[in-house]
N, C-alpha and C positions, 0 to 999 in steps of 0.2 A: 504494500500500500504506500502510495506518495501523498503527503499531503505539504501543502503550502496554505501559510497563513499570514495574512497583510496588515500591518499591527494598526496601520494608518484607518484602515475602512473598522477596524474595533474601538475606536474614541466615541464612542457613542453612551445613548441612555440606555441601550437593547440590551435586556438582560443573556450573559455570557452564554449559557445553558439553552435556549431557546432559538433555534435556526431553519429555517427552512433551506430544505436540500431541493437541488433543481436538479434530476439526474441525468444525463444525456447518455443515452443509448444505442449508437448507433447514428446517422448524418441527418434523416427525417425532423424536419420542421424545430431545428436546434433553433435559430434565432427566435424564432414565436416563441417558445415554448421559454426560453432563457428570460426576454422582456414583458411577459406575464408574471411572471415568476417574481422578478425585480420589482415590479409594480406590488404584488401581492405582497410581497416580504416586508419594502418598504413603511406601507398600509398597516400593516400588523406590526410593526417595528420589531422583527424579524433577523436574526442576520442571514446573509444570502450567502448559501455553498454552491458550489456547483462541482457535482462528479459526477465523473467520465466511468462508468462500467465497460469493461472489455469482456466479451464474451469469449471463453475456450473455444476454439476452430473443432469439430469434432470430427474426427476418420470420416472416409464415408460407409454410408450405410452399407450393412452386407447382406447380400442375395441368399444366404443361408436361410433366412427364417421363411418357417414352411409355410407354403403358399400366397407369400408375398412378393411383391415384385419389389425390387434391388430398391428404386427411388421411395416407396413407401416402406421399406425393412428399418427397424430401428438401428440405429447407429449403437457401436459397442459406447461404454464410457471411455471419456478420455483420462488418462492417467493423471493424477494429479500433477506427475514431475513434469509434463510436460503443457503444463499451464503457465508458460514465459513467454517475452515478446514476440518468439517466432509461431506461437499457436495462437492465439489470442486476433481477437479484430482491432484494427489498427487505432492509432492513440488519438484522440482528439485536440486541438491546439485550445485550451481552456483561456485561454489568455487572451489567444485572438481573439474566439468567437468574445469574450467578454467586451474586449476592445472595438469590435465591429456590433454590439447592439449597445453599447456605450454603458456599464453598468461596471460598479465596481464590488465584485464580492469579497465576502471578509475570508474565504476561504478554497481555494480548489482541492481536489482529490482526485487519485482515481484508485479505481477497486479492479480485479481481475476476479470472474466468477460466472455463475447462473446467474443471469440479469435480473429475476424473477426473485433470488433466493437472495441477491445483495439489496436490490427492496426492499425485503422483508428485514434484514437485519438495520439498515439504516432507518427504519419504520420502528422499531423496536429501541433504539437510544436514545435515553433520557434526554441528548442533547436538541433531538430532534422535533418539533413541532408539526410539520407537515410536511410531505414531497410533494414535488411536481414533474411529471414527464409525459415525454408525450407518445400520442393515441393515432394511429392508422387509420381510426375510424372506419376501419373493416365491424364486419358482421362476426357474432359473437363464435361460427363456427369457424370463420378464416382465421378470427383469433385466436383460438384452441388447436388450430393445426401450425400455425407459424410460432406459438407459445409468444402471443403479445405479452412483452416484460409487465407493465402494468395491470393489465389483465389479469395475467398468472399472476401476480403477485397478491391479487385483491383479498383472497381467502384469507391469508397470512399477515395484513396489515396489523400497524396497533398505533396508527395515527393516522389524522385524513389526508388523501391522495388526491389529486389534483391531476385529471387525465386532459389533455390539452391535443382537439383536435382541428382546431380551428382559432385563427385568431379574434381577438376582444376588444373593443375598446369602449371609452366613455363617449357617453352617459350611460353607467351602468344599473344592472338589473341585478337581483339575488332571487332567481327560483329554488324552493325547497319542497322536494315531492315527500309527503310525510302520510305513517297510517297510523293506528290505533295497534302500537307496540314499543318497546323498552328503548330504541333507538331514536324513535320523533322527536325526544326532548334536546339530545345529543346534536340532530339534524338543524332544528331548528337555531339551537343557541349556538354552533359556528357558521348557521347562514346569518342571523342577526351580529355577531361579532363582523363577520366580514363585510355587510352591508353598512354596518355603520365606519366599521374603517376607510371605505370606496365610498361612504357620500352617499348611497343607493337605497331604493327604497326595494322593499320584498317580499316575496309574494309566496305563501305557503298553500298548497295544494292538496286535496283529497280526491281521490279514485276512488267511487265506488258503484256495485252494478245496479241497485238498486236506489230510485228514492227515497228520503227525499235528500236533493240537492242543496240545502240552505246552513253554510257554516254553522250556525246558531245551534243545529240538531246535534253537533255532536262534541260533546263536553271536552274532548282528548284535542280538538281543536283548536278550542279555547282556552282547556292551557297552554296549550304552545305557544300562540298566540300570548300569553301574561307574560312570556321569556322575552320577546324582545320588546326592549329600551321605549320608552314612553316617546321620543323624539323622534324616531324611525317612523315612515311611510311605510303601515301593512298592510296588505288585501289576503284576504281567505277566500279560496275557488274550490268550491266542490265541484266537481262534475262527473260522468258517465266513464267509467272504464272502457279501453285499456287506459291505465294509466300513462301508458308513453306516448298514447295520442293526445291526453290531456296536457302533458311536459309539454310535448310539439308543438300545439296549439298556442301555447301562453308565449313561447321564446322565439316564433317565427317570425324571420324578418326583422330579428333586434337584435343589433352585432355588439351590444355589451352586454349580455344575458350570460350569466356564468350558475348552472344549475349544482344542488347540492344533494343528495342521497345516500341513503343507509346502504349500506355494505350486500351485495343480494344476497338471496337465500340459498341459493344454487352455484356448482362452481359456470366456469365458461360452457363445457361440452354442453352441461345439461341447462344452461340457459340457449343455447341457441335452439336445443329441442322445446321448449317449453318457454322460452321467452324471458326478459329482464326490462325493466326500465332503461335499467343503467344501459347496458350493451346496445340498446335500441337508441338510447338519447346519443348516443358514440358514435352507431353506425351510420347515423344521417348527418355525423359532422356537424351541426347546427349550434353546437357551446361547448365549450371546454365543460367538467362533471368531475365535480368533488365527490367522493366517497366516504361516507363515515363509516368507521368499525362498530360492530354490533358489543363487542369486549368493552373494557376498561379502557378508552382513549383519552392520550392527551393532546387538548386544545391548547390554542393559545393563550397565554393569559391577558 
């Protein structure tokens, strides 16, 4: 692991412990994803990392396994010893890309690993507040055959992620799709954090298949709703299931709508057979989608 740290960009009030990591994976939409990031971290007063995960190059697959064709046979593992410069996907210039979206982070890194499995550990340190990376905005089964890092990673989080497949800007929006479960509180109160950081007013949402329609009916609602700050701009919309046509509907055609959601129920394979919010609001590209952990998460303070 290399890390470098800028003692200049840490003279601040941001407490030392609390960072939002930007992770870059790969060449895919590094700048969007870097100056969202920047913006958000800021916002949250945040300090801003930014690592470079290198994925292991693995053998290629072998034709051995029965009844498989060569290109779909899984690959053996790769050894560990030979997880060095020459196996690995090549190194990203963190300096530059910083320098070319103009943003000065308190930190770079890079990590060599499972892309999916260095998420989850950098998701898991105390130092860490949120990730953000970004999203192909493929459909939830092309994400389960390509092992999209953030995707794969989502099961395993233990703080909110921040999938970035399209870029944002102001005047921004806080959609929060919330149901009557142990997570809506959690949802709500880092959509209300983050809207009130961004200036933005926010709008919490209900899916359901039956009537009636009228926030008012439903009590879990309305306390979410007593979570965010008296000064904040909120709307409550009940409407008609699917819920990912209800998300659609509200953030269409509004290019600073940043959506926020509970962690699904299901991993990737089995959301694409049976459907996700999350994956759906990803796969039409239409906002970048925060994820909250359904566990013990820590938010920002």
């Amino acid at each position: 692991m290399t890390r470098i740290r800028f003692g200049a960009s840490l003279q601040t009030t941001t407490p030392y412990d609390d960072r939002l990591v930007c992770a870059i994976v790969g060449p895919p939409a590094q700048e969007t994803t870097v100056a969202l990031a920047s913006r958000i971290a800021a916002a949250l007063r945040l300090r801003l990392a930014l690592v470079d995960i290198r994925a292991p190059l693995a053998p290629m697959a072998s034709p051995a396994a029965a009844g498989m064709p060569p290109v779909l046979a899984p690959a053996p593992a790769l050894p560990a010893e030979l997880a060095d410069s020459e196996n690995v996907t090549p190194p990203t210039d963190l300096i530059g890309l910083a320098s070319r979206v103009g943003v000065d982070p308190a930190e770079v890194e890079s990590l060599v690993g499972d892309p999916a499995d260095k998420l989850a550990e950098l998701s898991a340190s105390p130092a860490t507040a949120m990730l953000v990376v970004a999203d192909s905005g493929r459909g939830a089964a092309w994400a389960w055959f390509t092992q999209e890092p953030g995707r794969a990673a989502l099961a395993d989080i233990s703080c909110p992620i921040l999938l970035v497949t399209t870029s944002v800007r102001a005047p921004w929006k806080i959609v929060a799709g919330v149901r009557d479960d142990e997570v809506a509180p959690r949802v709500t109160a880092f959509a209300a954090k983050l809207a009130q950081a961004l200036d933005a007013p926010i709008e919490l949402l209900h899916a359901t298949s039956e009537p009636p329609f009228e926030p008012a009916e439903y009590p879990f609602l309305q306390d979410c709703a007593r979570l965010v700050p008296r000064d904040l701009a909120v709307r409550l919309t009940v409407g008609p299931e699917p819920a990912t046509a209800l998300v659609a509907g509200v953030i269409e055609n509004d290019p600073g709508a940043i959506v926020v959601l509970g962690q699904p129920d299901r991993g990737t394979l089995a959301s694409a057979i049976w459907g996700s919010v999350v994956h759906g609001i990803l796969s039409a590209r239409s906002a970048p989608v925060v994820v909250i952990p359904r566990g013990t998460a820590r938010a920002p303070a």
